[in-house]
Structure formats: C-alpha cells, structure tokens
TORRO-209856 format. One line per field, with one value per residue: residue number from 1; x, y negated, z negated of N, C-alpha, C, CB in turn. Coordinates in Angstrom, 3 decimals, always signed. Glycine has a CB too. Example, Ala and Ser with C-alpha at 12.3 -4.5 7.8 and 13.67 -1.06 7.14 Angstrom:
TORRO-209856
num <- 1_2 .
n_u <- +13.190_+12.850 .
n_v <- +5.690_+2.250 .
n_w <- -7.800_-7.080 .
ca_u <- +12.300_+13.670 .
ca_v <- +4.500_+1.060 .
ca_w <- -7.800_-7.140 .
c_u <- +13.200_+12.900 .
c_v <- +3.300_-0.030 .
c_w <- -7.800_-7.870 .
cb_u <- +11.308_+14.084 .
cb_v <- +4.473_+0.598 .
cb_w <- -9.046_-5.725 .
//
This chain:
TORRO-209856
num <- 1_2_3_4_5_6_7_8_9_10_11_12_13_14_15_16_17_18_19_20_21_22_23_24_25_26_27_28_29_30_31_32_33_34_35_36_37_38_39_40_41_42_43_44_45_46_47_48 .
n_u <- +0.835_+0.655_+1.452_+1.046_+2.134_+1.448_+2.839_+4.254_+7.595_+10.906_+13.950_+17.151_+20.499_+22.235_+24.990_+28.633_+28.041_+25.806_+22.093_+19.145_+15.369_+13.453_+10.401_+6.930_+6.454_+4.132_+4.209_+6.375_+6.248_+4.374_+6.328_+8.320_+8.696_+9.301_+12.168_+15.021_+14.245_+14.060_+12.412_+10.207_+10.530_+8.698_+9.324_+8.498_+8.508_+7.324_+7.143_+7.860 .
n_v <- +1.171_-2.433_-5.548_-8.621_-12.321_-15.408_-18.503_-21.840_-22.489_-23.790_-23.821_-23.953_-24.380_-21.879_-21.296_-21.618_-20.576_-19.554_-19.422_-19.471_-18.787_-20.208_-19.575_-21.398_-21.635_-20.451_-18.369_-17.168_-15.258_-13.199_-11.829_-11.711_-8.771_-7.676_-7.734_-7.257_-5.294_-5.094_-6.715_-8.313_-11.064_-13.893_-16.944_-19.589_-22.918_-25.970_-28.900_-32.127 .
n_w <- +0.000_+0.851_-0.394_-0.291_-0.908_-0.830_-0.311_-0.967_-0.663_-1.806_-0.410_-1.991_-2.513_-3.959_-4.315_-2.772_-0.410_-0.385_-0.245_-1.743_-1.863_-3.428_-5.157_-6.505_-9.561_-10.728_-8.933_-9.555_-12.067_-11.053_-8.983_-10.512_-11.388_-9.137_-9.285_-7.646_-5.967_-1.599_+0.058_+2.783_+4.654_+5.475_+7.414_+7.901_+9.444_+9.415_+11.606_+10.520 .
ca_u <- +0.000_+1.401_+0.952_+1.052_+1.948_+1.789_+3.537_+4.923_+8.806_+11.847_+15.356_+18.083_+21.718_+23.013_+26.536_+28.806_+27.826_+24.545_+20.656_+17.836_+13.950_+12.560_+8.976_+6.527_+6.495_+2.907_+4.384_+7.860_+5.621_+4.054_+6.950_+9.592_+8.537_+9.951_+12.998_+15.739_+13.808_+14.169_+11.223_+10.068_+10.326_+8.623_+9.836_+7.664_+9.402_+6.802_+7.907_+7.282 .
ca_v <- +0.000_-3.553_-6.786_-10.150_-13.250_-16.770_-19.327_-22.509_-22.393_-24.496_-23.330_-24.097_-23.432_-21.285_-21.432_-22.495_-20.516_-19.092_-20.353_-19.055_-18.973_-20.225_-19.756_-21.798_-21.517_-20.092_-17.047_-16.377_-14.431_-12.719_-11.766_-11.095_-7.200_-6.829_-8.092_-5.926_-4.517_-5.644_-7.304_-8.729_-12.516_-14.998_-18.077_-20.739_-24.383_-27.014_-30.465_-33.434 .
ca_w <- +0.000_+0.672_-0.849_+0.254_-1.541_+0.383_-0.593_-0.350_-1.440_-1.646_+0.105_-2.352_-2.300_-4.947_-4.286_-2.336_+0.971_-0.545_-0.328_-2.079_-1.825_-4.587_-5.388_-7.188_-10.973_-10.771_-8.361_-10.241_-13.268_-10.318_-8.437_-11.538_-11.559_-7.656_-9.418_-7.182_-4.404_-0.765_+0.628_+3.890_+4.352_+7.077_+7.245_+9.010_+9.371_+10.404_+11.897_+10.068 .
c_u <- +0.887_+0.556_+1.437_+0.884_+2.462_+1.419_+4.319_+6.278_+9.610_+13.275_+16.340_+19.435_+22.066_+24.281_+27.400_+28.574_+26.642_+23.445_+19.882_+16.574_+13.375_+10.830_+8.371_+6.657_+5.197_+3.133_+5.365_+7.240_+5.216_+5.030_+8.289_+9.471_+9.179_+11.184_+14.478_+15.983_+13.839_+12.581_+11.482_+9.569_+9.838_+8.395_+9.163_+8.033_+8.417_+7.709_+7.205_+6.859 .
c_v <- -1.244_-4.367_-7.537_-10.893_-14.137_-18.031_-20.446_-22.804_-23.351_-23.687_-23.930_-23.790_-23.102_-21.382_-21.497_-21.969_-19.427_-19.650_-18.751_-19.586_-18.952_-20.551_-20.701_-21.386_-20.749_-18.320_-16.453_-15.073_-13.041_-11.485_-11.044_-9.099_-6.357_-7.146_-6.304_-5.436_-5.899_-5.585_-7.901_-10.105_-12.779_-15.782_-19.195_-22.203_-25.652_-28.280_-31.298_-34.769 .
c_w <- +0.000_+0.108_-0.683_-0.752_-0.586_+0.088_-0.192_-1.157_-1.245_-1.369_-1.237_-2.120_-3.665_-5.067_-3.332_-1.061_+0.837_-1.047_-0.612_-1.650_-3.159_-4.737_-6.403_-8.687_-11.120_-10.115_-9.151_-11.613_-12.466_-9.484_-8.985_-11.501_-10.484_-8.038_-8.783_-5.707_-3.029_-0.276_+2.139_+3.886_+5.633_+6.786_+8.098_+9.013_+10.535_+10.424_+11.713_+11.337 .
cb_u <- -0.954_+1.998_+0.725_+0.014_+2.409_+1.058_+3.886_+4.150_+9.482_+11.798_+15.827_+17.837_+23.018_+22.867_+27.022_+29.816_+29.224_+24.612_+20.027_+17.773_+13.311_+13.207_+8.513_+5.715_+6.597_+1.908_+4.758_+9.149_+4.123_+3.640_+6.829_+9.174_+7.033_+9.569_+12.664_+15.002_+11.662_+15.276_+10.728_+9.370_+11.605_+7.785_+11.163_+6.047_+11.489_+5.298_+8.411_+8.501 .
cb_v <- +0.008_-4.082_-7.003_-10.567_-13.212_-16.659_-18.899_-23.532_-21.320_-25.315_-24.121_-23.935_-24.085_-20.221_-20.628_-23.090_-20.100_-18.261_-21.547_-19.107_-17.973_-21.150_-18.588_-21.843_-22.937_-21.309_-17.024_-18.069_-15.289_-13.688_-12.746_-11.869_-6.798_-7.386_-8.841_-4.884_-3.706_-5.185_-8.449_-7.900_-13.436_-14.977_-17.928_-20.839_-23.964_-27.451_-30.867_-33.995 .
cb_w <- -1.210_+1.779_-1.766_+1.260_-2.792_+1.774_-0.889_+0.024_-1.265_-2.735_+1.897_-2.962_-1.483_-4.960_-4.796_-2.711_+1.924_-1.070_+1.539_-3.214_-1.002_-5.317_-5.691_-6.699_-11.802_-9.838_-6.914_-11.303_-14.072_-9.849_-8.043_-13.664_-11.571_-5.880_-11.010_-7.732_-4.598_-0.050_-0.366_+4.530_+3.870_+8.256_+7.466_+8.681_+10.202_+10.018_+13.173_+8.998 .
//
C-alpha cells in the first residue's frame, strides 16, 4: 500500500555541498517514523 503526503517544502543546504527537503512543521511528526527509508520525491518548481 502507498501513501502520499503533499507538501509545500523548503530546499536548504546542509553542508557544504549538501541540500535538504525540509517539510513543514505540521508534516515532520508525520513523516519522523519513515525516518531511514528511501522514498520517492517529485519536485515541481513554479515560476514566479
């Protein structure tokens, strides 16, 4: 069974040649339990 969460995130950089996806504060509670596993990301980049 899959599950879908959809979200609007912020890119960060973690260090000095690595970026994260950080989720809302509302999803991270949500989300902490996949802590590990590889997931499937899509990335959508509208233009202002």
């Amino acid at each position: 069974m899959s599950q879908v969460y959809v979200f609007e995130a912020k890119i960060i950089k973690y260090s000095l040649n690595r970026y994260v996806i950080y989720p809302p504060k509302e999803y991270q509670e949500k989300l902490k339990q996949y802590h590990g596993r590889k997931v499937k990301v899509i990335v959508i980049l509208e233009e202002l």
